[in-house]
C-alpha positions as YAML, in Angstrom:
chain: A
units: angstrom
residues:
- id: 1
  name: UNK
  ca: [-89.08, 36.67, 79.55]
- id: 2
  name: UNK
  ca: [-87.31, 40.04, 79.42]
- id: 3
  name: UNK
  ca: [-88.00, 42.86, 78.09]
- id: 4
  name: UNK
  ca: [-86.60, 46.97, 77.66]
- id: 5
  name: UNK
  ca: [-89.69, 49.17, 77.41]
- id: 6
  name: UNK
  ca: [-86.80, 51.69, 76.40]
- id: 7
  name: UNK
  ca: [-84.71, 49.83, 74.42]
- id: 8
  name: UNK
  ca: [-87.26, 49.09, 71.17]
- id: 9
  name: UNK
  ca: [-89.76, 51.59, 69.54]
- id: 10
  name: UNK
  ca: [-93.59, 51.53, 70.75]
- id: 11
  name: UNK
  ca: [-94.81, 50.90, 67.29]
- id: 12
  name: UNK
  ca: [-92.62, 47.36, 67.89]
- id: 13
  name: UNK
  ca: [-92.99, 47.38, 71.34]
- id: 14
  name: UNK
  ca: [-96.70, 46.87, 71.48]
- id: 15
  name: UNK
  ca: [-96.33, 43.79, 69.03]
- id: 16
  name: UNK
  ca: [-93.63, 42.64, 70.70]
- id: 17
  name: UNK
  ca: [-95.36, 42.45, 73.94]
- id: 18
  name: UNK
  ca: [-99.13, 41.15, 72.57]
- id: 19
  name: UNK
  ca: [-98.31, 39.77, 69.41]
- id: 20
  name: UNK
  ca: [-99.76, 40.29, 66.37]
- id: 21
  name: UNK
  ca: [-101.87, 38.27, 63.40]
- id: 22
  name: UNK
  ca: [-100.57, 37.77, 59.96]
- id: 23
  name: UNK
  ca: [-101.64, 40.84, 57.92]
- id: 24
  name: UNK
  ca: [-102.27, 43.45, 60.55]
- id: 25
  name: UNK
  ca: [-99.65, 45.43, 59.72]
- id: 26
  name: UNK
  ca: [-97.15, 45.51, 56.59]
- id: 27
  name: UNK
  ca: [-94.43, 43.55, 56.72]
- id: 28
  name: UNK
  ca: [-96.91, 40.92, 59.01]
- id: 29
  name: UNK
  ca: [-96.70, 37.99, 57.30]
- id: 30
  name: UNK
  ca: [-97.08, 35.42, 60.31]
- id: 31
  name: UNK
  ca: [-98.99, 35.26, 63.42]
- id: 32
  name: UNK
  ca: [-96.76, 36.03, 66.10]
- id: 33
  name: UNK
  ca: [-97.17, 35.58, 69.81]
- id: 34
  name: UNK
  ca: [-96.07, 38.29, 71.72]
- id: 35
  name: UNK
  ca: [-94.16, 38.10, 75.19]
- id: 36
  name: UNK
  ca: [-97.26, 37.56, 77.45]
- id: 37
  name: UNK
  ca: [-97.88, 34.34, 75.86]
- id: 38
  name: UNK
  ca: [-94.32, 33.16, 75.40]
- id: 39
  name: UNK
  ca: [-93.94, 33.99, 79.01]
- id: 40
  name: UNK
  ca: [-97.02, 31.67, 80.29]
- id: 41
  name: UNK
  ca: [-96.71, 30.09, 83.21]
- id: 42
  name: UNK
  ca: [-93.63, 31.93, 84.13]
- id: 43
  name: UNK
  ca: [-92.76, 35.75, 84.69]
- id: 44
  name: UNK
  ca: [-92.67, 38.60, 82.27]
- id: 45
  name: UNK
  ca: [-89.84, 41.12, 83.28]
- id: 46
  name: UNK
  ca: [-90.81, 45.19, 82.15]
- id: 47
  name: UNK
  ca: [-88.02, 46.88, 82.88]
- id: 48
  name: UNK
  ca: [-87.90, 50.47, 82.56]
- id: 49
  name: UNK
  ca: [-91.77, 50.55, 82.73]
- id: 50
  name: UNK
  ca: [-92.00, 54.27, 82.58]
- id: 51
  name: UNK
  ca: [-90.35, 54.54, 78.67]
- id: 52
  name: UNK
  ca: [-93.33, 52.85, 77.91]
- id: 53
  name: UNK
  ca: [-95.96, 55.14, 76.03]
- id: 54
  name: UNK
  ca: [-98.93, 56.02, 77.62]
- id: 55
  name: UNK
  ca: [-101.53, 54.65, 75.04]
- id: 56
  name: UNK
  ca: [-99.29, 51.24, 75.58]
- id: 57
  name: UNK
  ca: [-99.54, 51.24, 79.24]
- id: 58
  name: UNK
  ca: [-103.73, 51.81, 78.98]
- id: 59
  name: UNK
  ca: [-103.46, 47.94, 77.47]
- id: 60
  name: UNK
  ca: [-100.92, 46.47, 80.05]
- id: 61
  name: UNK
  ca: [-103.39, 47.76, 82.79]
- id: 62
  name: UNK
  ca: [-106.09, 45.84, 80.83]
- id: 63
  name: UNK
  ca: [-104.07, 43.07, 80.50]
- id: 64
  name: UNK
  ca: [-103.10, 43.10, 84.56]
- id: 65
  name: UNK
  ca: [-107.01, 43.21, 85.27]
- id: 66
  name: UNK
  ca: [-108.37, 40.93, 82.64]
- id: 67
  name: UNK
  ca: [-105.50, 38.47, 82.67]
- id: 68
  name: UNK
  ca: [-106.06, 38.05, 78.86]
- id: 69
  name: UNK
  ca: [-104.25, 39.56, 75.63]
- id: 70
  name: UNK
  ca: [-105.47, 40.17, 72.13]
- id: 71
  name: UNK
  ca: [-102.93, 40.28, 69.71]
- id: 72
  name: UNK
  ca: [-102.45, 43.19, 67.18]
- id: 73
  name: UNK
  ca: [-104.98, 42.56, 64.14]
- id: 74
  name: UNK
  ca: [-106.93, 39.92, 66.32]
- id: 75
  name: UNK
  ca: [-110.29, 39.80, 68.09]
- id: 76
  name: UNK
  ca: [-109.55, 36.03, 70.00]
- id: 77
  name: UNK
  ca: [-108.94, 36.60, 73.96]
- id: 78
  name: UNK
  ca: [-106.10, 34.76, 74.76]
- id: 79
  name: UNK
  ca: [-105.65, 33.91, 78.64]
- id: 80
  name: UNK
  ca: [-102.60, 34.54, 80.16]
- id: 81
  name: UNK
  ca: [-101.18, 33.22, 83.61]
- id: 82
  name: UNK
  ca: [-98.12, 35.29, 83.96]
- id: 83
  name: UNK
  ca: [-96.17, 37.18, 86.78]
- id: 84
  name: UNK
  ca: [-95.71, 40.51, 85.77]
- id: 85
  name: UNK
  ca: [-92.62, 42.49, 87.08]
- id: 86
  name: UNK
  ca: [-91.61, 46.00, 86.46]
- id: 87
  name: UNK
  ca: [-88.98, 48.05, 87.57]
- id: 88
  name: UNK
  ca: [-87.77, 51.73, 86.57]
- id: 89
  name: UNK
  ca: [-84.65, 53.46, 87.33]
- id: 90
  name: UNK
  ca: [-87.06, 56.65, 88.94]
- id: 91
  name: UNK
  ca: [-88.89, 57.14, 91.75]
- id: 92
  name: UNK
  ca: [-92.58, 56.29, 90.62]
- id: 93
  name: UNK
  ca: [-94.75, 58.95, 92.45]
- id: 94
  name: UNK
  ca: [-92.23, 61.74, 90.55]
- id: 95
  name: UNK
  ca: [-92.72, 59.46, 87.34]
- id: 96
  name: UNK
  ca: [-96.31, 59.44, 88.16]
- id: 97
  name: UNK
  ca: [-96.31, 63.11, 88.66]
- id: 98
  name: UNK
  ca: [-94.61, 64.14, 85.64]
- id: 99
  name: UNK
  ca: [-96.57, 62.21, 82.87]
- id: 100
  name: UNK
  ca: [-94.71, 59.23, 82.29]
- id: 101
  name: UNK
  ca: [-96.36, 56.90, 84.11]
- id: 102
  name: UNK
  ca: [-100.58, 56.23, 84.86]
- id: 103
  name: UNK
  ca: [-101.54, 56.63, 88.00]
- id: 104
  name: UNK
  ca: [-103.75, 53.68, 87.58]
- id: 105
  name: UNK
  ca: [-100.99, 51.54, 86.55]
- id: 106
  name: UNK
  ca: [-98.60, 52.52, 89.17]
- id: 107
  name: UNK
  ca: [-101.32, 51.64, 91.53]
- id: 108
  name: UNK
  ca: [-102.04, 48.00, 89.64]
- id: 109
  name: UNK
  ca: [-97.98, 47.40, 89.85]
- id: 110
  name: UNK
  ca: [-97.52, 48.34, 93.50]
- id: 111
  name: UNK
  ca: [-99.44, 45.44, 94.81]
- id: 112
  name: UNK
  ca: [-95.71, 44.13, 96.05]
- id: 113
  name: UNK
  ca: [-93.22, 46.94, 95.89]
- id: 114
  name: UNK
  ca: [-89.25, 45.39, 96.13]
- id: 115
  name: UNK
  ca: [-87.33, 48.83, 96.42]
- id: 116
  name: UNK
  ca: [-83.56, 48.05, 95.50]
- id: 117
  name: UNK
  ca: [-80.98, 50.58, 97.11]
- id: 118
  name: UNK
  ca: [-78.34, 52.32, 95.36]
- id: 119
  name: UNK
  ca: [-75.12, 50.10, 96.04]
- id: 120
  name: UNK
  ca: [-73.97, 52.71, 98.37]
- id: 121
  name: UNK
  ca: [-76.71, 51.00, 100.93]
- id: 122
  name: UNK
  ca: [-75.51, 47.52, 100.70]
- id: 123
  name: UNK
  ca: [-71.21, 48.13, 100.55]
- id: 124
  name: UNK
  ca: [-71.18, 44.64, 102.32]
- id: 125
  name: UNK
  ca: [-72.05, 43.09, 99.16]
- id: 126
  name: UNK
  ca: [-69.30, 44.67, 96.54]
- id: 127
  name: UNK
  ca: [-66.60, 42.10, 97.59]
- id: 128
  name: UNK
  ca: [-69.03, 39.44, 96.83]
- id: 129
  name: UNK
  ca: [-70.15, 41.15, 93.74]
- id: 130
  name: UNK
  ca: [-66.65, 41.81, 92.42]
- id: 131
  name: UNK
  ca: [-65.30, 38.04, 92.63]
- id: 132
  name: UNK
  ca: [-68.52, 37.02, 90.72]
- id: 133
  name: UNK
  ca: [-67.61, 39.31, 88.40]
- id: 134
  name: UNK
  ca: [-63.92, 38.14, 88.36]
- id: 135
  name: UNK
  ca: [-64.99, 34.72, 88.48]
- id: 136
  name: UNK
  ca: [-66.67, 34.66, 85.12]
- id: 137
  name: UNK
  ca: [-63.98, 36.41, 83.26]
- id: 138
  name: UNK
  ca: [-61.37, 34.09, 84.87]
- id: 139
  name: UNK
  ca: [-64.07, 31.12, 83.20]
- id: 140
  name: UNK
  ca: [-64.32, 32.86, 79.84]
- id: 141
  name: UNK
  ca: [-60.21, 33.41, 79.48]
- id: 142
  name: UNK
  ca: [-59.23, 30.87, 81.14]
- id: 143
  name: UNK
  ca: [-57.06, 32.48, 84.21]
- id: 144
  name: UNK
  ca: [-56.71, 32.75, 87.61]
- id: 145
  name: UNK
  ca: [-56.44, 35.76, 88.67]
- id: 146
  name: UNK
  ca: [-57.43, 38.23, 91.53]
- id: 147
  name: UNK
  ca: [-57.32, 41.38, 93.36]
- id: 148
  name: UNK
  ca: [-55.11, 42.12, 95.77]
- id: 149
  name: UNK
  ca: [-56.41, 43.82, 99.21]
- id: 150
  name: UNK
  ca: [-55.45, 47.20, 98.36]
- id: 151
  name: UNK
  ca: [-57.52, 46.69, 95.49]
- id: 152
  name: UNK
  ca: [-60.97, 45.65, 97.41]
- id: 153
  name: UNK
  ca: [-59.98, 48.50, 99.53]
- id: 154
  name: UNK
  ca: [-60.40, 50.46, 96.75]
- id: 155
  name: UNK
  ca: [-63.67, 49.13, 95.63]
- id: 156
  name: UNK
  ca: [-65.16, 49.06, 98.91]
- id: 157
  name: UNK
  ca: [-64.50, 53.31, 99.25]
- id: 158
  name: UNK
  ca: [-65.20, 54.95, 95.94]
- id: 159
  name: UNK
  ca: [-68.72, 56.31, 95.52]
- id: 160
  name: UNK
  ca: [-70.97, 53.82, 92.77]
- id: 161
  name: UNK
  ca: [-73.24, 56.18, 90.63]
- id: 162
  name: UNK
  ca: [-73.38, 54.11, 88.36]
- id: 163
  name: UNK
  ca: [-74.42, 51.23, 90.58]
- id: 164
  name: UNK
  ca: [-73.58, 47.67, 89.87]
- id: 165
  name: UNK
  ca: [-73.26, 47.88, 86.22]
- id: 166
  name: UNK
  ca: [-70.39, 50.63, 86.42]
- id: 167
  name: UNK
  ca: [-68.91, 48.08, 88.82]
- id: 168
  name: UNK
  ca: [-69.23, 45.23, 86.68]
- id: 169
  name: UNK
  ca: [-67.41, 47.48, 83.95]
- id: 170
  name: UNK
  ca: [-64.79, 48.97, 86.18]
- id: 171
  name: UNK
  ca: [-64.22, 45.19, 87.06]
- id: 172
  name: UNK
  ca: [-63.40, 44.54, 83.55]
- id: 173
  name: UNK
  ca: [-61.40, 47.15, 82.60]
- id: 174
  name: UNK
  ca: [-58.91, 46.35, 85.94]
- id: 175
  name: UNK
  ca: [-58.48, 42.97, 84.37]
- id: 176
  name: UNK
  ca: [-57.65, 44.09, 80.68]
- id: 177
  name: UNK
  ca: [-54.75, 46.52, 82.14]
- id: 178
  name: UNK
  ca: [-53.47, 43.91, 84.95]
- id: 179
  name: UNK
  ca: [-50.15, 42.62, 83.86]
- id: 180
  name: UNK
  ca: [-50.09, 39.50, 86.25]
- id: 181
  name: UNK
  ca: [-52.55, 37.35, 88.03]
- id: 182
  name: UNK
  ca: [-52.76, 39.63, 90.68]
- id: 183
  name: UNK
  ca: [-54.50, 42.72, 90.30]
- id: 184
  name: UNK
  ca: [-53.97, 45.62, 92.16]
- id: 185
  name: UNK
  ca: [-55.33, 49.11, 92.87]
- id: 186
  name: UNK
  ca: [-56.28, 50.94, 90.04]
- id: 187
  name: UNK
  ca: [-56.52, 54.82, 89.71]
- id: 188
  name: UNK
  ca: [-59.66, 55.57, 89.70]
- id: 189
  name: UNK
  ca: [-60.71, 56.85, 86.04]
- id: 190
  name: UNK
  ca: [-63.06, 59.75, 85.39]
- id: 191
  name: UNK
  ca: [-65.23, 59.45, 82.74]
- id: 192
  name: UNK
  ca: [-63.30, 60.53, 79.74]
- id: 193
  name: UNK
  ca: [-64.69, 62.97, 77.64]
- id: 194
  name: UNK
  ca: [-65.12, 61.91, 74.12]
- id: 195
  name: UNK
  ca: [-65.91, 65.59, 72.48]
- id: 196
  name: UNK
  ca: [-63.61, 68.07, 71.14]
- id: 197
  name: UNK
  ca: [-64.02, 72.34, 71.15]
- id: 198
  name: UNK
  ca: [-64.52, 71.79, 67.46]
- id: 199
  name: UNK
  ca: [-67.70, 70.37, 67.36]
- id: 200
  name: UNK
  ca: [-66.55, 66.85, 66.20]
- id: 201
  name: UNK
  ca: [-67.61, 63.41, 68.65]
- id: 202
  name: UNK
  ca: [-64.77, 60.86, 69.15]
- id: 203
  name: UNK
  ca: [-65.85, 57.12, 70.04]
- id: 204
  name: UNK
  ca: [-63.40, 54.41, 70.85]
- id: 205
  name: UNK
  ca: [-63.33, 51.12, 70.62]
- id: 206
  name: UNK
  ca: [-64.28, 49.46, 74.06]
- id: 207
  name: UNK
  ca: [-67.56, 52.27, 74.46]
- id: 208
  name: UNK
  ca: [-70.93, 51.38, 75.35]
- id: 209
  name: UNK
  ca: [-73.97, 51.91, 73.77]
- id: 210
  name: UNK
  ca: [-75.37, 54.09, 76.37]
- id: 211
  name: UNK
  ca: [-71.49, 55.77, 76.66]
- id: 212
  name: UNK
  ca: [-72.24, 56.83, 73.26]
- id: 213
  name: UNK
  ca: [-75.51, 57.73, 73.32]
- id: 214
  name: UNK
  ca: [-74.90, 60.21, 76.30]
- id: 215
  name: UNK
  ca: [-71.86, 61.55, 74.83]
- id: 216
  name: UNK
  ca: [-73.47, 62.59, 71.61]
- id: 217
  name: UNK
  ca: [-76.71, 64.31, 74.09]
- id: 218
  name: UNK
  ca: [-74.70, 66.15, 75.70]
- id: 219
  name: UNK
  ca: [-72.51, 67.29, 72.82]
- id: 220
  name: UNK
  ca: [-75.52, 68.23, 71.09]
- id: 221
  name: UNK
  ca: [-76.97, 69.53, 74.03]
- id: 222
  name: UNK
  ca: [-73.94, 72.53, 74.50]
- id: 223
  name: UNK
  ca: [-73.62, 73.22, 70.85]
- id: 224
  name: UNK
  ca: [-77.06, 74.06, 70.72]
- id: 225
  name: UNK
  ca: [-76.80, 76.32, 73.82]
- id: 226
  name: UNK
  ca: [-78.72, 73.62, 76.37]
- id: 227
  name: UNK
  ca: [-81.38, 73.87, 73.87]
- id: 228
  name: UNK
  ca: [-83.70, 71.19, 74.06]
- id: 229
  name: UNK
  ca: [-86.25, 72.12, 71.02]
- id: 230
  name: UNK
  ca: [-83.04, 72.43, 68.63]
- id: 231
  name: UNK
  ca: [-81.32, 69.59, 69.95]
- id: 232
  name: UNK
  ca: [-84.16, 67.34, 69.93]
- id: 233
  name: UNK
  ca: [-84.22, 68.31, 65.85]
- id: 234
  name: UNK
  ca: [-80.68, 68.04, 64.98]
- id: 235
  name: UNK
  ca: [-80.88, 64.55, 66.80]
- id: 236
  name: UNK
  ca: [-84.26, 63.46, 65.24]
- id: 237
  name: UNK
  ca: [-85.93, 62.30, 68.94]
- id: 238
  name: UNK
  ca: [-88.48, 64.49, 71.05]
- id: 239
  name: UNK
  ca: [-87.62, 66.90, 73.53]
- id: 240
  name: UNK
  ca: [-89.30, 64.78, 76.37]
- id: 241
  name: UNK
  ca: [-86.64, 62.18, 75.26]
- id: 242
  name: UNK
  ca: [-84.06, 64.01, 76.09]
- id: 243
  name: UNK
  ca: [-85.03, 65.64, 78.94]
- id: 244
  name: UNK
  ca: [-85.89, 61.81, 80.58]
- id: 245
  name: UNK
  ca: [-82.16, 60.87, 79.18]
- id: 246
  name: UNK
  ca: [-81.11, 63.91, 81.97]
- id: 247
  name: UNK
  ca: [-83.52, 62.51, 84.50]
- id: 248
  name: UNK
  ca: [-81.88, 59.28, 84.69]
- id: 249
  name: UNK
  ca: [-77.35, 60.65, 83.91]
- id: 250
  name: UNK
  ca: [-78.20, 62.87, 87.01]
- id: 251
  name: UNK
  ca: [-79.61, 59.56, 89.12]
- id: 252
  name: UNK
  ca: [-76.69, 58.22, 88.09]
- id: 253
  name: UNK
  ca: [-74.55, 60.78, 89.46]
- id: 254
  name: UNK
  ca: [-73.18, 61.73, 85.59]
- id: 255
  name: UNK
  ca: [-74.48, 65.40, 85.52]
- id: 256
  name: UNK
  ca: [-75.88, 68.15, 88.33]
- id: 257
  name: UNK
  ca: [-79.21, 69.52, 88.85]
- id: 258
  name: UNK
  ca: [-78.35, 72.87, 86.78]
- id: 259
  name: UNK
  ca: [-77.88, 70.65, 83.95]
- id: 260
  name: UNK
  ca: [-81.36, 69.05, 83.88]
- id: 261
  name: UNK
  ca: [-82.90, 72.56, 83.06]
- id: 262
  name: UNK
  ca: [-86.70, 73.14, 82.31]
- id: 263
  name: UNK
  ca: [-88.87, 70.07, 82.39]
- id: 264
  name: UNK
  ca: [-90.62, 72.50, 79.85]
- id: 265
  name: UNK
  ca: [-88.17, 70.94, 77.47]
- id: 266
  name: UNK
  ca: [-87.00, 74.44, 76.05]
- id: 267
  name: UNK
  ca: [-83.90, 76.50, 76.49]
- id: 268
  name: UNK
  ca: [-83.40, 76.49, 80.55]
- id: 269
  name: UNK
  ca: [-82.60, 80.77, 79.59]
- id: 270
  name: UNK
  ca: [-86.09, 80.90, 78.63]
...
């Protein structure tokens, strides 16, 4: 089992991942076992463990030590023989350090640390990576195509911010302009700017989620003068939000330290 700890909201989260008894909350009208049990015998994946709220990650400790779960609503134990893994996109001791994840928990996770390096440290495997890649739109369209050298030259040079999902996108995007079966180098592409002096955000078809999401931040972000108390108002999310969304575009390579600002979470002129 899988699961985002940033991608769904902790009041859904925590039922999500314990479950919940018919009639402990509104709109509870069926026992529901949460991700712990559905995952028994097996592994539970957390990813993004430190987007998970503190008062959350108090019960996944006592979940780790206890090896049991109580639902939502529910005073029954429930054992649990799972394999828990977590991974975050930051470097834990700094998470640890600035709030977002318990020391207690770190320590509880770190019983069998698997550090993944950027794919910058492992080059050797983006040939491999890009014909898997290749492979499975070849399978879903029904083609044969493939890159030419020049092309995995290419690949194998440019800096990866972005990591393996940017090349798993740029991947893509080389097959929906190639015009035969053999694909060759393509210019590399900046990331286009979606915003306009006017104010106004333009989205196109083909965007992701978090292309949109970071556009719109960062929009929002220089209209309000880097603000993070007023943007975190026009946008309806906390400051600490946004200033974790900054955390993880500069790991990524998308903005530069002067962008970040004051982990305050107020104007970075302040």
């Amino acid at each position: 089992m899988a699961v985002n700890c940033g991608a769904i909201a902790s009041e859904l989260l925590s039922s999500q991942l314990f479950g919940h008894e018919r009639g402990s909350f509104t709109g509870a009208l069926q026992a529901h076992a949460g991700f712990f049990e559905q995952a028994q015998g097996g592994t539970l994946f957390l990813d993004e463990i430190t987007e998970m709220s503190p008062t959350l990650q108090v019960y996944l400790l006592r979940i780790l030590e206890s090896r049991s779960v109580t639902r939502i609503g529910g005073s029954r134990e429930v054992p649990v023989d799972v394999r828990v893994v977590a991974a975050t996109n930051r470097d834990p001791r700094q998470a640890v350090s600035a709030g977002n994840l318990r020391s207690d928990l770190y320590y509880r996770l770190m019983e069998f640390p698997l550090p993944v390096p950027a794919l910058d440290g492992h080059r050797e495997d983006i040939p491999v990576l890009v014909q898997y890649f290749l492979d499975r739109l070849n399978e879903r369209y029904r083609t044969h195509r493939s890159f030419s050298a020049a092309a995995m030259r290419q690949f194998m040079t440019r800096p990866w911010p972005g990591n393996v999902r940017e090349l798993r996108h740029v991947v893509q995007r080389a097959y929906i302009l190639a015009n035969g079966e053999t694909i060759e180098a393509q210019p590399e592409a900046p990331v286009a700017s979606t915003s306009d002096s006017d104010g106004s955000i333009r989205f196109h078809v083909g965007m992701t989620f978090d292309d949109v999401e970071r556009e719109m931040l960062l929009k929002t972000l220089s209209f309000h003068g880097n603000n993070k108390r007023q943007t975190a108002r026009a946008l309806g999310i906390t400051a600490k939000t946004i200033y974790n969304r900054l955390l993880r575009y500069r790991e990524l390579g998308l903005i530069s330290d002067d962008q970040i600002g004051d982990p305050e979470m107020g104007d970075t002129s302040e």
